[in-house]
C-alpha positions in Angstrom: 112.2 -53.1 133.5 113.6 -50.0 133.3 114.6 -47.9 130.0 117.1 -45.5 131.3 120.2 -43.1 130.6 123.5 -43.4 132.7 124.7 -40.8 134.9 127.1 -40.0 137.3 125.2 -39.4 140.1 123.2 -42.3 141.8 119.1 -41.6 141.0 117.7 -43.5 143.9 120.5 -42.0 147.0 117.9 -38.9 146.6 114.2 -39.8 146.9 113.2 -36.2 146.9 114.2 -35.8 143.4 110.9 -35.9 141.0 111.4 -38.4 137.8 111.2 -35.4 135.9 113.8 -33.2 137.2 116.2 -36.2 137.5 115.8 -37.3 133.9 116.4 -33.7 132.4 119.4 -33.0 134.9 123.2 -34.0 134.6 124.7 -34.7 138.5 121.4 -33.9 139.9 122.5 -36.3 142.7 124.9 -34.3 144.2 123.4 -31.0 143.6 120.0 -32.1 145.7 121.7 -34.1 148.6 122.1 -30.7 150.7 118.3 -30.0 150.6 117.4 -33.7 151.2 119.4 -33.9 154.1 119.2 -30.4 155.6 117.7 -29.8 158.6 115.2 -27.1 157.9 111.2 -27.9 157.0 110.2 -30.4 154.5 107.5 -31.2 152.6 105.8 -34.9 153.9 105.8 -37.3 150.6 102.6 -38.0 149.2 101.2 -41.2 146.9 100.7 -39.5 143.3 96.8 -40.2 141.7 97.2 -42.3 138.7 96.5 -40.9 135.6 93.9 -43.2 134.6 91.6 -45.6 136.4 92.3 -48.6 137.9 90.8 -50.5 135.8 91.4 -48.9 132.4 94.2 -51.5 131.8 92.3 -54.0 131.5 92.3 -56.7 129.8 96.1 -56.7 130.3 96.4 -55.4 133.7 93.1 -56.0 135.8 91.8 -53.3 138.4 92.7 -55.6 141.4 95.9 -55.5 140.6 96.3 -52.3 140.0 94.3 -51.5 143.1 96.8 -53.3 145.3 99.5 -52.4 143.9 99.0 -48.2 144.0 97.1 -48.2 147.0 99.0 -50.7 149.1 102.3 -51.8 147.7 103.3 -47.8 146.5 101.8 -46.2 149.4 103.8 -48.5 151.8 106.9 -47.0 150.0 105.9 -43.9 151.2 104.3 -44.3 154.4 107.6 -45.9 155.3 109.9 -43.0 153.4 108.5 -40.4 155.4 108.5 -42.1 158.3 112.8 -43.0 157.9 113.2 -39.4 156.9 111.7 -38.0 160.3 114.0 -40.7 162.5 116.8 -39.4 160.0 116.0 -35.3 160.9 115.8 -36.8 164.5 119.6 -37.9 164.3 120.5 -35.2 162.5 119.6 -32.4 165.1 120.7 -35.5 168.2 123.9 -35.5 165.8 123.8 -39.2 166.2 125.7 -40.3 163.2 125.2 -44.0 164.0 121.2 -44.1 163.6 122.0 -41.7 160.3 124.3 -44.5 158.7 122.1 -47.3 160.0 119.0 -45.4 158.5 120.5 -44.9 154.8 119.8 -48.1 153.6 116.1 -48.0 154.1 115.8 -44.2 152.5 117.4 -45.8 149.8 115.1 -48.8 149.5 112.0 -46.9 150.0 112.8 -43.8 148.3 113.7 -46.0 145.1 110.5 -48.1 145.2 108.4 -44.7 145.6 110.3 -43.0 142.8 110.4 -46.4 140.6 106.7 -47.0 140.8 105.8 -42.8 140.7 107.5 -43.3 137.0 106.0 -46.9 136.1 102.5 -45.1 136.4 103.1 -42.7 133.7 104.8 -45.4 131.7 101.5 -46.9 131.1 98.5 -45.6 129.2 95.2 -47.0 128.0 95.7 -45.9 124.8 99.3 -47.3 124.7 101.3 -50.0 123.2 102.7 -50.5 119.5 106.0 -48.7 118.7 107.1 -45.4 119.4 108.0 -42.7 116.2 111.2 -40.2 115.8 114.7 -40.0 117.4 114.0 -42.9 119.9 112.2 -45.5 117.5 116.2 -44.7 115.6 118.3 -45.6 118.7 116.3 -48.5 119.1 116.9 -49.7 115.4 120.5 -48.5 115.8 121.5 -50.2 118.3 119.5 -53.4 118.9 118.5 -53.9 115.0 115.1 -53.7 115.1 111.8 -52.7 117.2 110.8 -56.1 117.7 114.5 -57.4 118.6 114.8 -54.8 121.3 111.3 -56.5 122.5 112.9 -59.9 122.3 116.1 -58.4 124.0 114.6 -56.8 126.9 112.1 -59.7 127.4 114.0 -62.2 127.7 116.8 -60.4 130.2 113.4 -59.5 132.4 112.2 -63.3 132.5 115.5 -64.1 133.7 116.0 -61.5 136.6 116.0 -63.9 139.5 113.4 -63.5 142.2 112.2 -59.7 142.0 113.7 -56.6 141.2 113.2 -54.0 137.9 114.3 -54.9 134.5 116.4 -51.7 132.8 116.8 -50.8 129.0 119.5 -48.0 128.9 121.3 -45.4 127.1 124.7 -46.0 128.0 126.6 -42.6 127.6 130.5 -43.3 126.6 132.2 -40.3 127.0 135.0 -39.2 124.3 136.2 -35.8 125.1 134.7 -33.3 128.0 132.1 -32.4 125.6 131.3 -35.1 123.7 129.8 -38.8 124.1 128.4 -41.3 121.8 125.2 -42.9 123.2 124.4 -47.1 123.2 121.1 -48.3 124.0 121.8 -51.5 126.1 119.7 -53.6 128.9 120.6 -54.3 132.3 118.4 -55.6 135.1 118.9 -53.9 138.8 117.0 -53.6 142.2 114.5 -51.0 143.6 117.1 -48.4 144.4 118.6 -48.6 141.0 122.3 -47.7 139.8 123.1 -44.6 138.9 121.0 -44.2 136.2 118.2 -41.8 134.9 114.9 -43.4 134.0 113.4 -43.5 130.6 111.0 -46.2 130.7 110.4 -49.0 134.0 108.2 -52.1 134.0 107.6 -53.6 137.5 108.5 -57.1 137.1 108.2 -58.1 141.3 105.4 -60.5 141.8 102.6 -58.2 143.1 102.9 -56.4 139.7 100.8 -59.8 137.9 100.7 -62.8 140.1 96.8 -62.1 140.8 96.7 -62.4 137.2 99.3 -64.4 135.2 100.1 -66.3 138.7 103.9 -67.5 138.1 104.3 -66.9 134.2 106.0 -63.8 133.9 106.9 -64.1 130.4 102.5 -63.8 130.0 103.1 -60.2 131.9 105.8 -59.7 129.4 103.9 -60.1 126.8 100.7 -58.1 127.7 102.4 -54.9 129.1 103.5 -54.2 126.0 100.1 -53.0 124.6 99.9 -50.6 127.3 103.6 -49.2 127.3 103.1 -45.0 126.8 105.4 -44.2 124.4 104.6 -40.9 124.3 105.7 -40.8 127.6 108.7 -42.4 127.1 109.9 -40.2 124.2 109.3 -36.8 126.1 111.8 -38.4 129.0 114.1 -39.7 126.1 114.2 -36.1 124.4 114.2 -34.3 127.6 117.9 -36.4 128.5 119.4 -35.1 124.8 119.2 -31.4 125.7 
């Protein structure tokens, strides 16, 4: 699940771009895709620490879990990233556009998951969960009617996202004019690489994310993750996409 704002650009075609930096810039797309793909040094991409232990989610999220799903599941993202993006400078300096088209699809795949799951982290907190306050607790009461109707709302789209994949609660932006645009909270479900939209709030919903713990009932994952969703967190990305 993914809580996020629309854009022009495509997030996840630029897996160098931090969450933070993406959710605070218009087009920020097409103004990184020169650095991403240029040919001079690079810095290797690296699995972030979490912000809290792996077993500080618990009871909701156990430590296993968590363990296997940072330390394997994430890191794979990554290992496998970096490892796509030194075949890709290969073909670039070879000039071998064939590998570089044949390549894209798995910088997309695995620069999404490492970008999806490097904001999921800080979109959960041990001292999480109940409702968040200001501005964004408004759009949600706006536009879906109440706190625990956007719950219902987004709950019930995530149980039925067939096989695995990222459940997304967006602001739609609707423009009017060149400088103006009315904004619509609305939910969408997508896959690892996203579409085009900036990332408020994501909620793993792909199997290793709870099936050590709630087995095949999702909707019991639902339904705990939500005492451990960082609002905070959430809000500072929220306010950071008004400016």
């Amino acid at each position: 699940m993914m809580l996020q704002t629309y854009s022009n650009n495509c997030f996840f075609s630029s897996p160098l771009v931090s969450p933070t930096s993406v959710a605070c810039s218009k087009g920020a797309g097409k103004q990184l895709a020169p650095a991403w793909w240029c040919l001079g040094s690079r810095q290797k991409h690296s699995l972030p620490d979490l912000p809290y232990d792996y077993g500080a989610l618990e009871p909701h999220i156990n430590a296993q879990i968590m363990q296997l799903h940072h330390s394997k599941h994430h890191a794979t993202y990554v290992n496998n990233l970096n490892a796509t993006e030194e075949k890709y400078q290969e073909a670039l300096a070879k000039g071998d556009v064939t590998a570089q088209v044949a390549l894209q699809p798995a910088l997309k795949f695995n620069g999404g998951g490492h970008i999806n799951h490097t904001i999921f982290w800080t979109n959960l907190s041990p001292n999480g969960g109940g409702e968040p306050k200001g501005e964004l607790l408004e759009a949600i009461k706006r536009d879906f009617g109440s706190f625990d109707k956007f719950k219902e709302k987004l709950t019930a789209v995530s149980v039925g996202v067939q096989g695995s994949g990222e459940l997304l609660e967006a602001i739609k932006r609707d423009f009017g004019s060149f400088d103006k645009f009315k904004e619509k909270l609305t939910a969408v479900s997508v896959g690892v690489q996203g579409s085009g939209l900036v990332p408020l709030l994501g909620i793993d919903v792909w199997e290793h994310a709870y099936y050590l713990q709630y087995k095949n009932v999702r909707p019991d994952y639902l339904k705990a993750i939500w005492n451990v969703i960082n609002w905070e967190n959430v809000t500072e990305r929220y306010m950071a996409c008004k400016k």
